[in-house]
C-alpha positions in Angstrom: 107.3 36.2 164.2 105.5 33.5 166.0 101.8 32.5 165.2 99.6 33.7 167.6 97.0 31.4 166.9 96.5 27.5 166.5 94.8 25.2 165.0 93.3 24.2 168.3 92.3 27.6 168.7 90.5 27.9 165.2 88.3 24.8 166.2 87.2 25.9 168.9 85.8 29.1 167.3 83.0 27.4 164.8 80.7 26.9 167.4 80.5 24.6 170.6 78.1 21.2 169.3 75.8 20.6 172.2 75.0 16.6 170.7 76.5 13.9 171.4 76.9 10.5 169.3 75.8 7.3 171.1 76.3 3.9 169.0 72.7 1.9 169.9 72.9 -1.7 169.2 69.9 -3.8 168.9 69.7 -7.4 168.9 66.4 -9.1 166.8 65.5 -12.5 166.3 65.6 -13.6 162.0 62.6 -15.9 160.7 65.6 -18.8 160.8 65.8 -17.9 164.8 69.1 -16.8 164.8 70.2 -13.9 166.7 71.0 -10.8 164.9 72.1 -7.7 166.0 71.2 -4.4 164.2 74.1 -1.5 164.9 73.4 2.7 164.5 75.4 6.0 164.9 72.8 8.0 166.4 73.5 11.9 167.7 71.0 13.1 170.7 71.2 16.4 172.3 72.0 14.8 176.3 73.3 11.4 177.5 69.8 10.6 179.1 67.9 10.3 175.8 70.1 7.3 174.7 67.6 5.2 177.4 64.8 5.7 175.5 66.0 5.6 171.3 64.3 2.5 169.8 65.8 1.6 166.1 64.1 -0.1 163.2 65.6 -2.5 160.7 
């Protein structure tokens, strides 16, 4: 007997994820006045909000 259904196929089942995760870097000036550079995994709901997401240290 052959399967009938996939793994692919049970993924896809749970639920389609309307995010998507953008990586926002941010680069800072220390109180030594070197450049550092602050990094974040941050999920948004469309491509166009990644524009306007300001991170904190």
């Amino acid at each position: 007997m052959a399967k009938t259904q996939t793994f692919g196929d049970k993924t896809k089942k749970k639920g389609e994820k309307t995010f998507v995760n953008v990586k926002v870097v941010k680069a800072y000036r220390s109180e030594k006045g070197t450049v550092k550079f602050l990094e974040r995994f941050v999920r948004v709901n469309d491509i166009a909000e990644a524009e306007k997401i300001d991170i904190e240290r």
